[in-house]
Chimera marker file (.cmm) of the C-alpha trace (Angstrom):
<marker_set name="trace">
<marker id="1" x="0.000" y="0.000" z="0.000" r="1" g="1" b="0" radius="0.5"/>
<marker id="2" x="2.733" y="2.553" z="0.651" r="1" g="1" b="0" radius="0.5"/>
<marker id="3" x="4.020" y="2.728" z="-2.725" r="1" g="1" b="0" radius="0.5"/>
<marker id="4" x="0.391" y="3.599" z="-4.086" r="1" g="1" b="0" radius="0.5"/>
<marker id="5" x="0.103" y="6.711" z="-2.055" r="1" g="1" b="0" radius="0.5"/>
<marker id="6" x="3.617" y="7.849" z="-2.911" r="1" g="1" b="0" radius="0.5"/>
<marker id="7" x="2.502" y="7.034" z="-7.115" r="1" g="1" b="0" radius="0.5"/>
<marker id="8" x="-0.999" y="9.088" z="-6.174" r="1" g="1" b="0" radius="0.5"/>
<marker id="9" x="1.248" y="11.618" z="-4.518" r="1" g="1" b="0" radius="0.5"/>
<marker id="10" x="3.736" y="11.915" z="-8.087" r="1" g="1" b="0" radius="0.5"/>
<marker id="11" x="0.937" y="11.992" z="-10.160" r="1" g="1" b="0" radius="0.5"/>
<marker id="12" x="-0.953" y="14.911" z="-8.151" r="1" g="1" b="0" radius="0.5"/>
<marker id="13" x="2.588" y="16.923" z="-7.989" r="1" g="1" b="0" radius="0.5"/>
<marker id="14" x="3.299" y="16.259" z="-12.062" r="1" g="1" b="0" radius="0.5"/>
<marker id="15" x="-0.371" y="17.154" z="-12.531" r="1" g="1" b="0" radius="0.5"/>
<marker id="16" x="0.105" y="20.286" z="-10.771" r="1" g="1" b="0" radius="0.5"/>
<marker id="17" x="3.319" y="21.233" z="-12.641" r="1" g="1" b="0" radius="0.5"/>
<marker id="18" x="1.391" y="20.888" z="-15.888" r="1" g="1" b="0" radius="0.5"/>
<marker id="19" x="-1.414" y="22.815" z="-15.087" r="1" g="1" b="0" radius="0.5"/>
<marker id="20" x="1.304" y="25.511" z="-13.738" r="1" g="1" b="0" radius="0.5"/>
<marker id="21" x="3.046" y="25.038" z="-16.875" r="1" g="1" b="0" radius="0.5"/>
<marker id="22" x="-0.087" y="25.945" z="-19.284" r="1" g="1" b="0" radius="0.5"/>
<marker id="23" x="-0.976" y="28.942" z="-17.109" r="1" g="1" b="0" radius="0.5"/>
<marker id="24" x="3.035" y="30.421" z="-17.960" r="1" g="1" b="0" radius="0.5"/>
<marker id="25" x="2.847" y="29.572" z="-21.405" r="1" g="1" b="0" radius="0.5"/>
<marker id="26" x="2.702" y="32.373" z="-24.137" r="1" g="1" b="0" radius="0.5"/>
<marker id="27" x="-0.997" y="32.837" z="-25.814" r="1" g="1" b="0" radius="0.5"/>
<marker id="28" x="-0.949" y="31.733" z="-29.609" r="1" g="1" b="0" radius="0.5"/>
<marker id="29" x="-0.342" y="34.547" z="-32.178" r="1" g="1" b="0" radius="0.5"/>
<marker id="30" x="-3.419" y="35.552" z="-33.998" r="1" g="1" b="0" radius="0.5"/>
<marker id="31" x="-4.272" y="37.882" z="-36.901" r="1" g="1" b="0" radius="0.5"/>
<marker id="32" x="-6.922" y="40.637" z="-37.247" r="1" g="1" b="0" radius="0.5"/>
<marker id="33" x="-9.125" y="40.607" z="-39.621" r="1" g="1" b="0" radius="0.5"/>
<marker id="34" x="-8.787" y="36.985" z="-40.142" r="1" g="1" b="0" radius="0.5"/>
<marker id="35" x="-10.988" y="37.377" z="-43.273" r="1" g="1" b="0" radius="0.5"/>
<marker id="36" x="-10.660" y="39.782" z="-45.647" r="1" g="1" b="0" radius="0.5"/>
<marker id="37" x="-11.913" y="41.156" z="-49.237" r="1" g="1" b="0" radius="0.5"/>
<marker id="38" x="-10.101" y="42.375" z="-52.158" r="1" g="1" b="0" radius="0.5"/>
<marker id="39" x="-10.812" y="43.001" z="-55.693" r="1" g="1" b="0" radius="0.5"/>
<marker id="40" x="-8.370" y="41.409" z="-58.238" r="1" g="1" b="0" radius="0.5"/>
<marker id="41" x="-8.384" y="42.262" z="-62.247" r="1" g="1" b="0" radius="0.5"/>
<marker id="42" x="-6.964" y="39.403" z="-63.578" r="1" g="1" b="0" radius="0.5"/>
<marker id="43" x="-7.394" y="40.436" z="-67.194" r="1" g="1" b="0" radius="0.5"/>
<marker id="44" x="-9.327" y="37.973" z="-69.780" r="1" g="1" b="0" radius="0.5"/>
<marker id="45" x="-9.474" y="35.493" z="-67.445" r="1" g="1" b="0" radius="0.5"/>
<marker id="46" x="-11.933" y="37.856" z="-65.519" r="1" g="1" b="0" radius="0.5"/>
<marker id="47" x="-12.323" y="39.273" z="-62.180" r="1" g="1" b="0" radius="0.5"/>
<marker id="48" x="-14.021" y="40.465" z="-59.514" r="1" g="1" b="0" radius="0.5"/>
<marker id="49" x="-14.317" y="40.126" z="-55.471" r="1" g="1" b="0" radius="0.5"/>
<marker id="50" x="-11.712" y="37.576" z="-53.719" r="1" g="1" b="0" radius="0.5"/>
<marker id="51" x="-11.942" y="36.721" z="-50.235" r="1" g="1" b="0" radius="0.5"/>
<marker id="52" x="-8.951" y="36.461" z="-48.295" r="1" g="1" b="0" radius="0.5"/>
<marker id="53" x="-8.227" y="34.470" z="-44.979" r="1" g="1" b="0" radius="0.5"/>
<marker id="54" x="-5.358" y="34.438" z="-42.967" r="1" g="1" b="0" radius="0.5"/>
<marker id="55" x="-4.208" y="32.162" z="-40.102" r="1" g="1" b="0" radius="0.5"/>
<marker id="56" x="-0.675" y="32.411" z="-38.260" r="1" g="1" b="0" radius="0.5"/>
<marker id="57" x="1.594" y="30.187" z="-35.767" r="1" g="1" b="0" radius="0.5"/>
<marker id="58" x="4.492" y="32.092" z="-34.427" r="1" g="1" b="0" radius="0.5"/>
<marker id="59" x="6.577" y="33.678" z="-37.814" r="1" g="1" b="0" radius="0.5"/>
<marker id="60" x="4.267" y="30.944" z="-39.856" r="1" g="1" b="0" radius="0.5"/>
<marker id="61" x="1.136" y="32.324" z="-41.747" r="1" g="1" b="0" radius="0.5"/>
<marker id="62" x="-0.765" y="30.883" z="-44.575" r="1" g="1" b="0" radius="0.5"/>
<marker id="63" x="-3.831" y="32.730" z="-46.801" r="1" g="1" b="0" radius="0.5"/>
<marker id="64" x="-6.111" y="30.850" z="-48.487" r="1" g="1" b="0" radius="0.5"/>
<marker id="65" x="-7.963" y="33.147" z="-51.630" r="1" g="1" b="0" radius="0.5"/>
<marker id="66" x="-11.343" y="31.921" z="-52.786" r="1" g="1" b="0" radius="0.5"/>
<marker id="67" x="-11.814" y="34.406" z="-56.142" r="1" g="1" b="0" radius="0.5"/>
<marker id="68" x="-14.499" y="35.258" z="-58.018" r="1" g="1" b="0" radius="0.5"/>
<marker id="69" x="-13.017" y="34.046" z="-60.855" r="1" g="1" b="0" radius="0.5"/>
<marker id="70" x="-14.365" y="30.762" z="-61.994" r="1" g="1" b="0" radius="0.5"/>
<marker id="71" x="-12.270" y="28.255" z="-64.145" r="1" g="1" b="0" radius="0.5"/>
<marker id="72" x="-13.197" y="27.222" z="-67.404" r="1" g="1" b="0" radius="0.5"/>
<marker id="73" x="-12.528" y="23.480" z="-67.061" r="1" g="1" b="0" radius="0.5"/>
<marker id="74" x="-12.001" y="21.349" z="-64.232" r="1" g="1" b="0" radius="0.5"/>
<marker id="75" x="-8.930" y="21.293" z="-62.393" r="1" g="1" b="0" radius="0.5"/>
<marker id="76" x="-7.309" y="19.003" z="-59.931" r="1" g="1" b="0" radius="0.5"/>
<marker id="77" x="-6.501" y="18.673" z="-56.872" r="1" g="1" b="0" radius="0.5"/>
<marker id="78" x="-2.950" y="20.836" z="-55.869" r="1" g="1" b="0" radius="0.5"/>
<marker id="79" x="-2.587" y="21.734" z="-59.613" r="1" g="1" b="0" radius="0.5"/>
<marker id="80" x="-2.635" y="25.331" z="-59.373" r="1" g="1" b="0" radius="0.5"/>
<marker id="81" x="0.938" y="26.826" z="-58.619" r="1" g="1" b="0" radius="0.5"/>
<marker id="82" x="0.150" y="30.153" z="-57.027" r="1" g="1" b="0" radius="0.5"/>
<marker id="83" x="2.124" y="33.253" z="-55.609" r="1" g="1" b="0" radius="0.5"/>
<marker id="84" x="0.414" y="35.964" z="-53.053" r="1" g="1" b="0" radius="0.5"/>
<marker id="85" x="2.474" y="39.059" z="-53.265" r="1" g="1" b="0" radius="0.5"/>
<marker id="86" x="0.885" y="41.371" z="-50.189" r="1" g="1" b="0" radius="0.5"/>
<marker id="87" x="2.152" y="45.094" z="-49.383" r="1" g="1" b="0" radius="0.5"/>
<marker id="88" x="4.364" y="44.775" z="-46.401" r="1" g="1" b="0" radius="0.5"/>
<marker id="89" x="3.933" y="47.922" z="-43.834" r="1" g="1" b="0" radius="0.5"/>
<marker id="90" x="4.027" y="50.815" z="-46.867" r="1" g="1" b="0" radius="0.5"/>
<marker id="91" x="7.594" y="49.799" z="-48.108" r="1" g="1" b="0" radius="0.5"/>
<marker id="92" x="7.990" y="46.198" z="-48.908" r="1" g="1" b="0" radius="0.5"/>
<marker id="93" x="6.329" y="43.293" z="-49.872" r="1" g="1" b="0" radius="0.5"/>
<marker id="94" x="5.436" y="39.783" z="-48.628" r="1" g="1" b="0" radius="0.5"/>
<marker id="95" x="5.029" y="36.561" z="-50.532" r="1" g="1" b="0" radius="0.5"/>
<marker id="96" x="2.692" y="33.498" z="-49.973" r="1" g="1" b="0" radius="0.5"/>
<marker id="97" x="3.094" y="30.760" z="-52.456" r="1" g="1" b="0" radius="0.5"/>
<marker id="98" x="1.850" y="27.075" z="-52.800" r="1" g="1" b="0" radius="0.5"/>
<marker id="99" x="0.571" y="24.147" z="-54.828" r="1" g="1" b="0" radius="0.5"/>
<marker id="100" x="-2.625" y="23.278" z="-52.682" r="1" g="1" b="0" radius="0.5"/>
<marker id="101" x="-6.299" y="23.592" z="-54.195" r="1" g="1" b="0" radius="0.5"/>
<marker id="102" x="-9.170" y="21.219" z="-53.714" r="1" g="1" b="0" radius="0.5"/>
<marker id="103" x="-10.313" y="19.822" z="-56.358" r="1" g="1" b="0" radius="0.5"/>
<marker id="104" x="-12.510" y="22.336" z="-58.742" r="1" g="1" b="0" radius="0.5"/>
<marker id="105" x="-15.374" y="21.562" z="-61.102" r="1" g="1" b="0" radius="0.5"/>
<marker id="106" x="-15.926" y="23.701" z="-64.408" r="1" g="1" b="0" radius="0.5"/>
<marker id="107" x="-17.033" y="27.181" z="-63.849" r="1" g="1" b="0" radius="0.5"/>
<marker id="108" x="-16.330" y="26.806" z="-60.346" r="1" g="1" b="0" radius="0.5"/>
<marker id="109" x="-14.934" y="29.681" z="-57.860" r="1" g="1" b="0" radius="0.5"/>
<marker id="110" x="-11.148" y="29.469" z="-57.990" r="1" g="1" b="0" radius="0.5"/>
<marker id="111" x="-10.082" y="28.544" z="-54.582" r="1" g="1" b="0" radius="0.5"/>
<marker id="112" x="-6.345" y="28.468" z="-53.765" r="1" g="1" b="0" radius="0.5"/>
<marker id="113" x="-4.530" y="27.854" z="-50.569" r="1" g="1" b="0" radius="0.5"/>
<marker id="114" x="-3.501" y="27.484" z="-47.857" r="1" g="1" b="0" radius="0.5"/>
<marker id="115" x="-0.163" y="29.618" z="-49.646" r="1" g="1" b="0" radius="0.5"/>
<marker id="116" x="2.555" y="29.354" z="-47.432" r="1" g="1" b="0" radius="0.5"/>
<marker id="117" x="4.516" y="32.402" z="-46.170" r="1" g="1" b="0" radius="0.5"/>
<marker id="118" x="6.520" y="34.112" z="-43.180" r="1" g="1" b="0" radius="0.5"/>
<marker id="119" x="5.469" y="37.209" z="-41.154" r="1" g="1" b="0" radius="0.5"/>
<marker id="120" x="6.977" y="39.186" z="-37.771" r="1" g="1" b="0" radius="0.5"/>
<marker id="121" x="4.749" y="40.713" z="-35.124" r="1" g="1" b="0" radius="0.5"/>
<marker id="122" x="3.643" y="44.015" z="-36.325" r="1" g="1" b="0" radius="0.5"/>
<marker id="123" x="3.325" y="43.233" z="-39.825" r="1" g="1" b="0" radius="0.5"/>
<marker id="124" x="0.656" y="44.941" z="-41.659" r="1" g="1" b="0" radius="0.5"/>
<marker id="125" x="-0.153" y="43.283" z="-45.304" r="1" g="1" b="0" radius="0.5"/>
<marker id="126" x="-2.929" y="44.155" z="-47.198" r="1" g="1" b="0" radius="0.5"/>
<marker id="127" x="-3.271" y="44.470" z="-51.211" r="1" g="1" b="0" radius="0.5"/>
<marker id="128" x="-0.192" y="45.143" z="-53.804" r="1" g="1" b="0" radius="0.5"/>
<marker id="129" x="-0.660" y="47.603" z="-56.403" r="1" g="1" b="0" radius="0.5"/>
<marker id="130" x="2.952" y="48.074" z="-57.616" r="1" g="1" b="0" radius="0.5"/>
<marker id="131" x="2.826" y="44.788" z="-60.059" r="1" g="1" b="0" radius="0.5"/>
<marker id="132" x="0.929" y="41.294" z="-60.489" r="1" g="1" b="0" radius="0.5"/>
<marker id="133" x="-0.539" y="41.020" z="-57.077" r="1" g="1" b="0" radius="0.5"/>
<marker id="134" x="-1.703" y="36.917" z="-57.921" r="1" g="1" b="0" radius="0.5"/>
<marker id="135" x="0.056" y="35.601" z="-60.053" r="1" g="1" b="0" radius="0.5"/>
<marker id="136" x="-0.933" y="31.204" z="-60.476" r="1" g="1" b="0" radius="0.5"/>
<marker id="137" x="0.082" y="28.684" z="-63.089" r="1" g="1" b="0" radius="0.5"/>
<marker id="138" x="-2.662" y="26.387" z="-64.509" r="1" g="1" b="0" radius="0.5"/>
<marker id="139" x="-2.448" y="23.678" z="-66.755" r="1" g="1" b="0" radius="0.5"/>
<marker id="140" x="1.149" y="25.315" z="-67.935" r="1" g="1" b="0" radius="0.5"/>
<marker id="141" x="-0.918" y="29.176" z="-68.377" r="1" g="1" b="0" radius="0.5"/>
<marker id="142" x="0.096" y="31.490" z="-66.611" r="1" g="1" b="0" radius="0.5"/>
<marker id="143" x="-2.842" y="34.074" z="-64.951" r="1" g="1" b="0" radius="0.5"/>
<marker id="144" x="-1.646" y="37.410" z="-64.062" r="1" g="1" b="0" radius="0.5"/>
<marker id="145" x="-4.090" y="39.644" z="-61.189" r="1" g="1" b="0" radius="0.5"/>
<marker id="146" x="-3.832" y="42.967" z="-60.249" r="1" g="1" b="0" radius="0.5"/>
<marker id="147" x="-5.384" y="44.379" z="-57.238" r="1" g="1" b="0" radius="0.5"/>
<marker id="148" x="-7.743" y="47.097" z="-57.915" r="1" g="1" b="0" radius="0.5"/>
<marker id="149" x="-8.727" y="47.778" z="-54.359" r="1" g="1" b="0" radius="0.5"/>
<marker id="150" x="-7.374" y="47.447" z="-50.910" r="1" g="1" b="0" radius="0.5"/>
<marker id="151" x="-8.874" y="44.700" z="-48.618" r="1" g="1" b="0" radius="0.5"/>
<marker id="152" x="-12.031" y="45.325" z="-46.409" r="1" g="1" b="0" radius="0.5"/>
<marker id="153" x="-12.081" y="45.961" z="-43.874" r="1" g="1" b="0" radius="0.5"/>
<marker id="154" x="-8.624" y="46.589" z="-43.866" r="1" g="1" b="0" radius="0.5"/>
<marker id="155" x="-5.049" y="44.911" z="-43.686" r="1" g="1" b="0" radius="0.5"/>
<marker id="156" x="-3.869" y="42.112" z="-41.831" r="1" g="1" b="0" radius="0.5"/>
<marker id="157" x="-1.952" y="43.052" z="-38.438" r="1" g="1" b="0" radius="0.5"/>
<marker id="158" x="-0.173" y="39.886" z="-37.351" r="1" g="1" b="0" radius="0.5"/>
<marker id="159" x="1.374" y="39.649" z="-33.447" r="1" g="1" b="0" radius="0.5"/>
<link id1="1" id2="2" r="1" g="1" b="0" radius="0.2"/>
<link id1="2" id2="3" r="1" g="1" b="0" radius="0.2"/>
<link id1="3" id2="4" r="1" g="1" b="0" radius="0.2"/>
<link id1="4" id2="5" r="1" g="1" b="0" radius="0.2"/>
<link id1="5" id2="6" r="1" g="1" b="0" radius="0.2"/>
<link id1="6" id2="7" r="1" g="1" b="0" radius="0.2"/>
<link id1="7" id2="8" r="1" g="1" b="0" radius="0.2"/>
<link id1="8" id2="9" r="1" g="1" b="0" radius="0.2"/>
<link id1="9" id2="10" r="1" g="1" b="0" radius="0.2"/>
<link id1="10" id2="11" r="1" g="1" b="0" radius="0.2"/>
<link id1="11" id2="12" r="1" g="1" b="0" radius="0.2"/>
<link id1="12" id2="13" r="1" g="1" b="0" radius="0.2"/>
<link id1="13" id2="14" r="1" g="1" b="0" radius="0.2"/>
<link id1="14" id2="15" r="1" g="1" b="0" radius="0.2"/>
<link id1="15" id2="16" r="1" g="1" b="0" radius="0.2"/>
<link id1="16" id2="17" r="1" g="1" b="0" radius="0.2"/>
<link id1="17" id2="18" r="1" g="1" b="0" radius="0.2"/>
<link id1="18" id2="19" r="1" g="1" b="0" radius="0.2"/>
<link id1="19" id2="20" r="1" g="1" b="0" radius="0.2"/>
<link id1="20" id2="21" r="1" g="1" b="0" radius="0.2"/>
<link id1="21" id2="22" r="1" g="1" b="0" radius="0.2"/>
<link id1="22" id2="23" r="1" g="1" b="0" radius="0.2"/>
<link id1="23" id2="24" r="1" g="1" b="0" radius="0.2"/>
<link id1="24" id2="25" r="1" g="1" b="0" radius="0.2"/>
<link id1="25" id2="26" r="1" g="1" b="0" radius="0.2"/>
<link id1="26" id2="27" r="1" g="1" b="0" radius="0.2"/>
<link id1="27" id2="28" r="1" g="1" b="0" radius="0.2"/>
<link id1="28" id2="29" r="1" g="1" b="0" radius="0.2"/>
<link id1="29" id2="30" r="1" g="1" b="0" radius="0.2"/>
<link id1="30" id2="31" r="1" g="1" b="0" radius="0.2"/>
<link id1="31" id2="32" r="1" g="1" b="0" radius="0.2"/>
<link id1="32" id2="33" r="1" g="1" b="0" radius="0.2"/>
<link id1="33" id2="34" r="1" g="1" b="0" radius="0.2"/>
<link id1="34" id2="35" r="1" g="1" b="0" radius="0.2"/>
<link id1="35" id2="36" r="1" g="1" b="0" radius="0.2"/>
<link id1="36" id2="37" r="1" g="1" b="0" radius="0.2"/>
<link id1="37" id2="38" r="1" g="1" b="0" radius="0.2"/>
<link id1="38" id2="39" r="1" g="1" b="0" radius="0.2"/>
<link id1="39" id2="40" r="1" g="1" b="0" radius="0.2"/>
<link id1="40" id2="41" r="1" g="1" b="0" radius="0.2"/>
<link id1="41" id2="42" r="1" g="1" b="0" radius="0.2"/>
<link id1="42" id2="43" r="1" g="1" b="0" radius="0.2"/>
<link id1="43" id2="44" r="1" g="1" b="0" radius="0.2"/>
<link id1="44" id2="45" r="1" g="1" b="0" radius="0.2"/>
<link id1="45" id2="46" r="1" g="1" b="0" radius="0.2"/>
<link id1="46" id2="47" r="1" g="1" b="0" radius="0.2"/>
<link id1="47" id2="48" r="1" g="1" b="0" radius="0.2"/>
<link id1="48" id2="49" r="1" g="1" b="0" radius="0.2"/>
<link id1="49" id2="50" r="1" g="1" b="0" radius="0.2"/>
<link id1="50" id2="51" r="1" g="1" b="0" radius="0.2"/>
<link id1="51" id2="52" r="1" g="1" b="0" radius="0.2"/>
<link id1="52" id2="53" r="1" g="1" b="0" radius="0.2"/>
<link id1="53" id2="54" r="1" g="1" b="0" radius="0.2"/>
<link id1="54" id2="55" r="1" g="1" b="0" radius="0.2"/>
<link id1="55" id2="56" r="1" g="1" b="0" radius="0.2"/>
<link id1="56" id2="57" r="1" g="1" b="0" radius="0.2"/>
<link id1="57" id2="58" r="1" g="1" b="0" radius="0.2"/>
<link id1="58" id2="59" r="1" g="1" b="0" radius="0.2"/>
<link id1="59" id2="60" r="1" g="1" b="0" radius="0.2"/>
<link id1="60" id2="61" r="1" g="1" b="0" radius="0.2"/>
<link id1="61" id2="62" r="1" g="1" b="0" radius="0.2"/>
<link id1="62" id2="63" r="1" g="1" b="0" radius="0.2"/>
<link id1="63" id2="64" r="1" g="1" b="0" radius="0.2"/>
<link id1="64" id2="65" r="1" g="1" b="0" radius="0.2"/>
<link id1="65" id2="66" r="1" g="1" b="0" radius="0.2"/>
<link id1="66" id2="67" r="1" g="1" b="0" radius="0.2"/>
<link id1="67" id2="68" r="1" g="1" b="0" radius="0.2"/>
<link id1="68" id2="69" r="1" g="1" b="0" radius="0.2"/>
<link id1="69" id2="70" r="1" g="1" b="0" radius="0.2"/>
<link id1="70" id2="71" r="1" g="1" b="0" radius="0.2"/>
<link id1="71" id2="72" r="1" g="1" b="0" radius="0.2"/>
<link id1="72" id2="73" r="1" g="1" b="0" radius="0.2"/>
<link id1="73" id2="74" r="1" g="1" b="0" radius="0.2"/>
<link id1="74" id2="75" r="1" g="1" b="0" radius="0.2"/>
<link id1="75" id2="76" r="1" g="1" b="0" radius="0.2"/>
<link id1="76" id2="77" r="1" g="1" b="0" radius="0.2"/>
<link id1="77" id2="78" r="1" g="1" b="0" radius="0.2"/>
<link id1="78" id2="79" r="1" g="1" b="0" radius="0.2"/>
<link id1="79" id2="80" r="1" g="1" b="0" radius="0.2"/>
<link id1="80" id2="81" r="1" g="1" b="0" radius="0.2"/>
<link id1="81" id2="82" r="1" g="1" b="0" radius="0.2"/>
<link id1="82" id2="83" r="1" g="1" b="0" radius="0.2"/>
<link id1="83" id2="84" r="1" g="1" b="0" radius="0.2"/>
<link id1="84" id2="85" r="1" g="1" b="0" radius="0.2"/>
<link id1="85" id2="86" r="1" g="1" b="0" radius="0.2"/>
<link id1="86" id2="87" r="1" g="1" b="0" radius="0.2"/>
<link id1="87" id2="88" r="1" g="1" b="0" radius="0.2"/>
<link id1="88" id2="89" r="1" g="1" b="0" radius="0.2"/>
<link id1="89" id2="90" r="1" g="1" b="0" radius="0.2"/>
<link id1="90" id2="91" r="1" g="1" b="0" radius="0.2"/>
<link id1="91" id2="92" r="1" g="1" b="0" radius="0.2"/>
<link id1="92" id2="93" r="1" g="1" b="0" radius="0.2"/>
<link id1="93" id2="94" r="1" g="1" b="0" radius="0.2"/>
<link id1="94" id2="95" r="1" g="1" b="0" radius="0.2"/>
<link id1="95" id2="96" r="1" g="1" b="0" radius="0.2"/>
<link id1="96" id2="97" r="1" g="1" b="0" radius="0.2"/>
<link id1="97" id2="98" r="1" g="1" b="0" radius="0.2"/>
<link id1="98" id2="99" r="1" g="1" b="0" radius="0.2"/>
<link id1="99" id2="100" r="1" g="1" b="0" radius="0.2"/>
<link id1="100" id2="101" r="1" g="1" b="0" radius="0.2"/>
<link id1="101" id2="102" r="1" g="1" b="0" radius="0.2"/>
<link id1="102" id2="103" r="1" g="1" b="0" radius="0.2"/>
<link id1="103" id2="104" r="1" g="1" b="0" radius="0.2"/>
<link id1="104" id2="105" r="1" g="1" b="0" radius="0.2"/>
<link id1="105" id2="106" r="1" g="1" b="0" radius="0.2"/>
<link id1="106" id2="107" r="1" g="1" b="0" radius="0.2"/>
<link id1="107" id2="108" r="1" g="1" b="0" radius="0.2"/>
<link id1="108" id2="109" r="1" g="1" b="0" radius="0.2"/>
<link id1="109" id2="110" r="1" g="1" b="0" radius="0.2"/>
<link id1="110" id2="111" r="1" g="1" b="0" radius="0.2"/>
<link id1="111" id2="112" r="1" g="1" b="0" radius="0.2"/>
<link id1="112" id2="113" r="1" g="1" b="0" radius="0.2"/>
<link id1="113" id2="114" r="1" g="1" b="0" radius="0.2"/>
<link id1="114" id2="115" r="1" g="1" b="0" radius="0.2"/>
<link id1="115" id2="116" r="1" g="1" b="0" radius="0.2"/>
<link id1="116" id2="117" r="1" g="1" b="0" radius="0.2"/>
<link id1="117" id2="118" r="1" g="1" b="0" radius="0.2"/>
<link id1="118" id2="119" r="1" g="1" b="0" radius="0.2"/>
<link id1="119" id2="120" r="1" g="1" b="0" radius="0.2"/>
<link id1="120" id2="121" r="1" g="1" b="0" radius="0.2"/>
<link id1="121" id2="122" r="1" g="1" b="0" radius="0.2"/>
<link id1="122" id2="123" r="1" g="1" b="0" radius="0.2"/>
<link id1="123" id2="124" r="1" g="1" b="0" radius="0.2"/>
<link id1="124" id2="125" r="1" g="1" b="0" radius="0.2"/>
<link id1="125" id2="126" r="1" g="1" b="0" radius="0.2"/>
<link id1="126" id2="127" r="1" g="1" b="0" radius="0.2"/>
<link id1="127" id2="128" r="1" g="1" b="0" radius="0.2"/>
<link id1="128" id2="129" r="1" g="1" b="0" radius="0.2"/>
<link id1="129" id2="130" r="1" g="1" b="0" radius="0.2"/>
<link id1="130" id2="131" r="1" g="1" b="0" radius="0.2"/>
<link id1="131" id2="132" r="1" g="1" b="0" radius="0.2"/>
<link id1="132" id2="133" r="1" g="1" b="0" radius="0.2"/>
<link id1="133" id2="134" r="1" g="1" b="0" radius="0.2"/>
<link id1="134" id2="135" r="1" g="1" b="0" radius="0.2"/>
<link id1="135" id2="136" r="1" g="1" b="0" radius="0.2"/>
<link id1="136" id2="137" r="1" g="1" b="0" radius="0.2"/>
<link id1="137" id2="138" r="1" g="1" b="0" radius="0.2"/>
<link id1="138" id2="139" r="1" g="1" b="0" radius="0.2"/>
<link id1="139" id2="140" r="1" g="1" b="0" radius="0.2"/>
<link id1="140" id2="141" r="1" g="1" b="0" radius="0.2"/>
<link id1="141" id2="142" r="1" g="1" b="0" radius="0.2"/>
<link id1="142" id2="143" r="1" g="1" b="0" radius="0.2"/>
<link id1="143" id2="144" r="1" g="1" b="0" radius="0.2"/>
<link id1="144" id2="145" r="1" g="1" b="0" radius="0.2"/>
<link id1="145" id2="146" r="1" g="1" b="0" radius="0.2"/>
<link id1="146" id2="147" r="1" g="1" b="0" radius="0.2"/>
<link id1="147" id2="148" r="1" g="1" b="0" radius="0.2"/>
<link id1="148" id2="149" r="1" g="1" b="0" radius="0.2"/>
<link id1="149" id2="150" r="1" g="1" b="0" radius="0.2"/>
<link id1="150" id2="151" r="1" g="1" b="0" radius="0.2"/>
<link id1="151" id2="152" r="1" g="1" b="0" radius="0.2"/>
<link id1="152" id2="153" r="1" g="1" b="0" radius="0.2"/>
<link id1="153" id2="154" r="1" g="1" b="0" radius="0.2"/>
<link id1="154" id2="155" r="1" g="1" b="0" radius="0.2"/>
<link id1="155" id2="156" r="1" g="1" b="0" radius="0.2"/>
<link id1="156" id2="157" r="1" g="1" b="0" radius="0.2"/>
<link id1="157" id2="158" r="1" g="1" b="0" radius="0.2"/>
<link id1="158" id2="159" r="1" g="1" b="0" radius="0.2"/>
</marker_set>
C-alpha cells in the first residue's frame, strides 16, 4: 500500500506542474481581420471580389484566396501553382506561395490555398498595387491579377 500513495502523490505533484506550466505559457499569435476582401483584375481570365483568410503560428502564416473568378474546365486537386504578393507595412512586400487547391469543377470559384509564407509581429499586409498582385500557373498558363482595391475591412496586423 505505501508505494500507491507515494505514485498518487507523483501523479498529483506532475499534474500540478502541468497545469502551472499551461498557465506560464505564451498565448498563440493571432491575426486581425482573419478574413478579408479584395478586388483582383486578372485580365481575360476575368475578375471580380476575392476573399482572403489568414491564419498564423508564431513567424508561420498561410492565406487561403477563394476568387471570383471561376475556371473554365475542371482542375485538380494541388494543380494550381500560385504566388500571393501582399504590401508589407508601406515599403515592402510579402510573398505566400503554394501548390494546394481542392479539387474544382468547371465554372467553379477558384479557390487556392492554404499559400505558405513568413510574417513578424507588427506586420501589416494588405493588397499590392505596384505589379501582379496573384500571379498562379494552370495547366502550364500562366494568370496574371492585379489588385484594384485594398482589402475590407482593412489589412492584416499579425502579433
Amino acid at each position: 500500500m505505501r508505494g500507491s500513495k507515494s505514485g498518487i502523490g507523483v501523479a498529483v505533484a506532475a499534474g500540478a506542474l502541468a497545469v502551472t506550466a499551461l498557465a506560464f505559457a505564451p498565448a498563440a499569435a493571432a491575426v486581425a481581420p482573419s478574413s478579408a476582401t479584395a478586388t483582383y483584375d486578372c485580365g481575360i481570365w476575368g475578375g471580380g471580389a476575392a476573399t482572403l483568410a489568414a491564419t498564423q503560428s508564431g513567424t508561420a502564416a498561410t492565406i487561403t484566396i477563394t476568387s471570383a473568378v471561376k475556371t473554365p474546365v475542371a482542375v485538380g486537386a494541388d494543380t494550381i501553382d500560385a504566388k500571393l504578393t501582399l504590401a508589407k507595412n508601406g515599403t515592402g512586400t510579402t510573398l505566400f506561395t503554394g501548390k494546394k487547391n481542392p479539387a474544382l469543377a468547371a465554372n467553379a470559384s477558384v479557390k487556392i490555398g492554404p499559400l505558405s509564407g513568413t510574417v513578424a509581429s507588427g506586420d501589416s499586409l494588405d493588397s499590392y498595387f505596384d505589379g501582379t498582385a496573384l500571379q498562379m500557373t494552370i495547366f502550364g498558363v500562366g494568370v496574371s491579377c492585379d489588385a484594384t482595391t485594398g482589402q475590407s475591412p482593412g489589412p492584416f496586423i499579425f502579433s
